[in-house]
N, C-alpha and C positions, 0 to 999 in steps of 0.2 A: 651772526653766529650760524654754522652751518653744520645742520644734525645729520651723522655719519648712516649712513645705513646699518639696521641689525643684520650681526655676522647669523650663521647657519648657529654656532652653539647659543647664543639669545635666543634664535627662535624655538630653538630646542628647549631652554628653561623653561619658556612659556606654556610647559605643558597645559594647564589649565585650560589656555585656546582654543589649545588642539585638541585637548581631550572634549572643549566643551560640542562638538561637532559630530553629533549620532552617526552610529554607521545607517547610510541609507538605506533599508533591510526590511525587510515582513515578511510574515507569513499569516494566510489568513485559512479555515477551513475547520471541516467537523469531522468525529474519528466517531468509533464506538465505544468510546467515552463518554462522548457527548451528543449522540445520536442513536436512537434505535436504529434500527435497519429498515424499517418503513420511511425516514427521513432519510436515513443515507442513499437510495436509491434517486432519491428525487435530485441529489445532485451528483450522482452519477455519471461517466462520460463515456455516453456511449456512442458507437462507431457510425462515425458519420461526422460527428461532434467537435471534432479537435478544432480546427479550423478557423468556426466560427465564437468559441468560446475564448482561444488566444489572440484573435481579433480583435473581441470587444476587452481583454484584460489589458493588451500591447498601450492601450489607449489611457491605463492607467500607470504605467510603469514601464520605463525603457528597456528594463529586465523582466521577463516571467518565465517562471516553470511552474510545470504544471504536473502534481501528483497525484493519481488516480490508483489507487488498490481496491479490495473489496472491504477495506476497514477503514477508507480513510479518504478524502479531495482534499486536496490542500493547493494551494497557488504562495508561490513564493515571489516577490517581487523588490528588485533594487529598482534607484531614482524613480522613486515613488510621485505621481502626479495627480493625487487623488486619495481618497480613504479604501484601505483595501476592503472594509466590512460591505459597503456598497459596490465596490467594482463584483464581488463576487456575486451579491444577490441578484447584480444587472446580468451578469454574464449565465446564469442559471435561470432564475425569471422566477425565481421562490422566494417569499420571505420566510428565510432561514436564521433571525439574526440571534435567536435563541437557542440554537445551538453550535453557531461558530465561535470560535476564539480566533484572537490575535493577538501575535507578539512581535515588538519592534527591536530592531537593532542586536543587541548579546540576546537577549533572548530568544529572538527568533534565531538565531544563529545555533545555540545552544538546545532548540527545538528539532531542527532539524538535523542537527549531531546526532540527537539518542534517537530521530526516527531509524535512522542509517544505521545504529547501531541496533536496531530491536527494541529495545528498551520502552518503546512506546505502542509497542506491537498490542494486537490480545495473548498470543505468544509472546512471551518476552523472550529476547534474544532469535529469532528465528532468523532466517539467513536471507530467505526469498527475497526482504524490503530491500536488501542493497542495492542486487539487480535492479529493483523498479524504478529504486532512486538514480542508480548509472543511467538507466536509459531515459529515466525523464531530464534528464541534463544533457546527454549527447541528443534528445530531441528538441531543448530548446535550444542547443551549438547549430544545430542542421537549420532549424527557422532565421538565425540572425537572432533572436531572443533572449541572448545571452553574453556576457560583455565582463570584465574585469572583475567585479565584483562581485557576482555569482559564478562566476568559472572558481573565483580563489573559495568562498561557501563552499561551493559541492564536492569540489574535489578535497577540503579538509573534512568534509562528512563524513565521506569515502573511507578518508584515510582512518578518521577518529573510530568507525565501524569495524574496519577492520584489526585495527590496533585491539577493542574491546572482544574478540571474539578469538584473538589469538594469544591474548593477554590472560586471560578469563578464565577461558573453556567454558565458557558460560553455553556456547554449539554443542558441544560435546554429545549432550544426549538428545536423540531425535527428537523436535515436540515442535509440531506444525498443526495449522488447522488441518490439512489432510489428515496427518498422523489422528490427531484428534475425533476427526468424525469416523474415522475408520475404526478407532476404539471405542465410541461409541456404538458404531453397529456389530460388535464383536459382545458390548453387555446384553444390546438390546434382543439379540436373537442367539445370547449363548452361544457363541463359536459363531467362525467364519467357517469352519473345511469342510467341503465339500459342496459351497453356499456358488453362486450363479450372483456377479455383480456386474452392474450396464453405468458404464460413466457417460454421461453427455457434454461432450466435449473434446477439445484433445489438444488444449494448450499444456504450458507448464504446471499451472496446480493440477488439473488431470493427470498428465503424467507422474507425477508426486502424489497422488492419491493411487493409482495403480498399481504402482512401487509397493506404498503399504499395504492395499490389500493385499499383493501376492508373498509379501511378508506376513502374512495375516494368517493364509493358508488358502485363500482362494485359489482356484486353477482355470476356472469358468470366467471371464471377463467380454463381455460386448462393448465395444466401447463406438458412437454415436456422436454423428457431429454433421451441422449444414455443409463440410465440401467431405465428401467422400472420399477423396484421397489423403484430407488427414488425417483421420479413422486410420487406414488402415496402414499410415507410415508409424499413427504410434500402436496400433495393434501388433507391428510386425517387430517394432523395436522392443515390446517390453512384454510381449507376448499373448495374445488374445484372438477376438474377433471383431473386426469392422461391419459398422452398419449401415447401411445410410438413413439417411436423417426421416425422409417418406415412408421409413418401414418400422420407425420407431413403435408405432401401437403394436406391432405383429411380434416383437421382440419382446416387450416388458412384461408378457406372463411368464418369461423365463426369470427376473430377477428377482432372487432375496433380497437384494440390495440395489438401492440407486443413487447415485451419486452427482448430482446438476454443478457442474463447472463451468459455464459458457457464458457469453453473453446474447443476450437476444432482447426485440423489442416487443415481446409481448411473451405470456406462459409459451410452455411447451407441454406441460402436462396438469389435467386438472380432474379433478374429484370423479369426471362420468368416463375418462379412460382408465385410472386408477383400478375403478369398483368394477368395471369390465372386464380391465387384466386379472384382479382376484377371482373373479368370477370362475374362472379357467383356471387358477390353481388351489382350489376348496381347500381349506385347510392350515394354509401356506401363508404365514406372513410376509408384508412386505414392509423393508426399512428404506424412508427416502431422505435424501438429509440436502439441502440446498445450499450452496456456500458460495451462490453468484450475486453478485449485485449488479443490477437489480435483479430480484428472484425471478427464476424461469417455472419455480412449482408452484401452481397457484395453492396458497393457503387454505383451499377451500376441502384440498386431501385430505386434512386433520379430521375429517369430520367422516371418513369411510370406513368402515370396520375391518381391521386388518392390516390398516395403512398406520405407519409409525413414522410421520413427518417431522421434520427438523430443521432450524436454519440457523446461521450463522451463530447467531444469539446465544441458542443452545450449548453452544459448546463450550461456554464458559465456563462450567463446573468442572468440569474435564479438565478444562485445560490449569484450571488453578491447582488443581491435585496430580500435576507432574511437572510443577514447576518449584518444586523445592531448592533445587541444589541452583538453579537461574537465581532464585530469589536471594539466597547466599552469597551470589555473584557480583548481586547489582551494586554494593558500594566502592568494590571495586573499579566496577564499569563507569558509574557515575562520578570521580575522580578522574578517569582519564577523559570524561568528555568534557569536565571542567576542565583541567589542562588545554585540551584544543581547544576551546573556545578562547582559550587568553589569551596563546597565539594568534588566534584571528585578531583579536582585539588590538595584541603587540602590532602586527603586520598594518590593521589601520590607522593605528597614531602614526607611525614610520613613515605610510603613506600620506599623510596627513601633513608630517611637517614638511616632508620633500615637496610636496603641492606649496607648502605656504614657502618654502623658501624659494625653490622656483619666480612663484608672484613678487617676493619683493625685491627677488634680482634683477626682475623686467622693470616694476618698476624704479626701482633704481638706477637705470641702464639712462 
């Protein structure tokens, strides 16, 4: 007796098979959830870094991306060849495993939806995470790092993100950590106008903190940064003064406000230039509020009389009391990213049987 081979709709009934076969999927990483920002810094990626940290991940997984903000590292990995809890601690050199999580398969998929959408932000719904997530995927496209699997992930992140923010209006009202610390040094020193603010920096959250001070009522802006000509393209663009970086001590008795954006590998300002700069304006408080990771203010400001230091952390009170009408939003938002996730999930069983029918037409052949 000669047993016929199963058609493509047999193998299709077999969901069970097919379904029994994970999507190859993780994510492994710490947010500020789950990390202060003295731990968050420690796996931090900082410049120089990329390189050798997708190096030693590549070894775990035929896919990685790799996501770095100031609230968050996370490594995403398909055809997994390893545990990602240790690929990440080897690739940092920290034992961090008390404050990482991991999720495999829908959930890691469904992780990474609401990072795209906000939703996991300390902002909830804020816009910036999308960008960091496009560009850490067209940065693992650029390495070869990136393959089937994760191309269809990020680009339904993308999509799920943008669907909740246009869905929503959960965007609607401005509420960024910029926005955030700029409000806070608006309670902290009663008014911005007329106030002298020094950003160090002069990426995109710099520029988005500029924005709101001069919404704020500032007019006075220095803004500071290691290549001098970035200073002063975003000085010229949003309106200010360029410093450069060497003249920073000469400039900070003018600030009521300071605002550390940057990356760097060591402080840039610490408790005996502080108390100097006060020195020189008696009277005169100064607000510093640090939202880089790893911090460039050394913590040791908090301790100068006049200085009104702040960091990331801080800004959660703030930020929870202008997030009402987000808050209202989110079941909304959390419904359509349940939806894209189930399409990912439809699109891998799909996959899944075409694989298996393919195999048993070869072997059949």
């Amino acid at each position: 007796m000669t047993l016929a081979c199963p058609t493509a709709r047999t193998l299709l009934q077999r969901s069970p098979l097919v379904a029994s076969a994970p999507l190859d999927f993780a994510v492994v990483g710490l947010n500020h959830q789950t990390a202060p920002v003295e731990v968050r810094e420690r796996a931090a990626v900082r410049a120089g870094e990329t390189d050798a940290l997708l190096g030693h991940l590549a070894r775990h997984a035929r896919e990685v991306m790799l996501l770095s903000t100031c609230n968050r590292t996370e490594v995403y990995m398909a055809g997994l060849a390893g545990e990602p809890l240790a690929a990440f601690e080897g690739a940092w050199g920290h034992a961090l495993h008390e404050y990482l999580y991991v999720y495999r398969s829908e959930e890691a998929v469904q992780h990474l939806y609401r990072v795209a959408a906000g939703l996991d932000s300390l902002v909830i719904g804020e816009t910036q995470i999308q960008g960091q997530v496009k560009r850490a995927w067209q940065d693992a496209n650029e390495r070869g790092l990136s393959a089937t699997l994760l191309n269809k992930v990020a680009q339904g992140a993308l999509a799920a993100g943008k669907r909740v923010r246009f869905e929503t209006g959960m965007s609607d009202k401005v509420v960024s950590v910029s926005s955030a610390a700029v409000e806070l040094a608006q309670k902290t020193l009663e008014g911005l106008e007329g106030r002298t603010a020094l950003i160090i920096g002069a990426g995109e959250t710099a520029e988005l903190t500029l924005t709101h001070l001069r919404a704020a009522g500032i007019e006075d802006v220095i803004v500071v940064n290691r290549t001098e000509a970035r200073a002063r393209q975003l000085a010229e663009k949003l309106g200010g003064r360029a410093c450069a970086h060497e003249l920073l001590q000469e400039a900070l008795p003018e600030a009521d406000v300071v605002i550390a954006s940057s990356a760097a590998p060591h402080y840039v300002l610490n408790a005996e230039l502080v108390h100097s700069a006060l020195a020189r304006r008696p009277g005169r408080p100064m607000f510093l509020i640090d939202i880089s990771v790893p911090r460039i203010l050394n913590p040791d400001i908090a301790g100068v009389a006049g200085a009104y230091l702040y960091n990331l952390d801080d800004l959660t009170g703030i930020v929870t009391n202008n997030l009402a009408s987000r808050q209202a939003a989110r079941p909304h938002a959390e419904a359509i990213i349940r939806e894209a996730a189930a399409d990912l999930s439809r699109w891998h069983l799909t996959r899944e049987a075409q694989i298996a029918k393919r195999d048993r037409a070869l072997a059949c052949a």
